[in-house]
VOMARGU-313577 format. One record per residue (C-alpha): x, y, z; residue in three letters. Coordinates in steps of 0.05 Angstrom, whole numbers, padded with zeros to 5 digits, always signed. Layout:
% VOMARGU-313577
XYZALA ...
//
This chain:
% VOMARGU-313577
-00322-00270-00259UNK -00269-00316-00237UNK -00214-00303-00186UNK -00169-00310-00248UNK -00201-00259-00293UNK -00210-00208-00237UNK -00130-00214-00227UNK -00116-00202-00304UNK -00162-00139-00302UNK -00136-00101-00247UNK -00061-00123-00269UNK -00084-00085-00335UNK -00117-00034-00302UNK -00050-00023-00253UNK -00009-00019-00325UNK -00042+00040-00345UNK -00042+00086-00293UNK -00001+00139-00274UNK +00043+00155-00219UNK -00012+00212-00205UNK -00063+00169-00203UNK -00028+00106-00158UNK -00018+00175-00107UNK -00087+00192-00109UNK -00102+00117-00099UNK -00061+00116-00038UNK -00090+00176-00011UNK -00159+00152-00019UNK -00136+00088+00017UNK -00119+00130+00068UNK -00048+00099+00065UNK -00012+00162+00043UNK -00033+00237+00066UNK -00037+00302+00033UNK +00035+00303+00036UNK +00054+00241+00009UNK +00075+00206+00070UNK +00053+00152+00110UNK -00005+00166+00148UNK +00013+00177+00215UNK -00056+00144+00247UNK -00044+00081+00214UNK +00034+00082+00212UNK +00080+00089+00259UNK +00157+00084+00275UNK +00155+00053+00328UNK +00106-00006+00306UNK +00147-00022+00247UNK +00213-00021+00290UNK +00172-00073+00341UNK +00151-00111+00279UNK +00215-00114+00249UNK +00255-00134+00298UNK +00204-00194+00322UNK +00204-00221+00247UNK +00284-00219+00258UNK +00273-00263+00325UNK +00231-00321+00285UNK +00290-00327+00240UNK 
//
């Protein structure tokens, strides 16, 4: 399967699914928790802040 038909399938596949479903998605990703936030082992404040303001410095 080509890089090109691989992107039209999932862009299909994303179409169709439910705001239930992208949650669970995230969850299994690990990118969400059980409460719907941003998982705190992977996420936090203070990185994005750092992040954020050194993208600001570039510009």
């Amino acid at each position: 399967m080509s890089i090109d038909e691989l992107t039209q399938k999932i862009e299909a596949q994303a179409k169709s699914r439910t705001h239930e479903e992208r949650l669970r998605l995230l969850r299994d990703a690990r990118i969400l928790d059980q409460d719907g936030r941003l998982d705190r082992n992977f996420f936090r404040l203070e990185e994005n802040l750092r992040h954020d303001h050194a993208l600001s410095d570039m510009a």
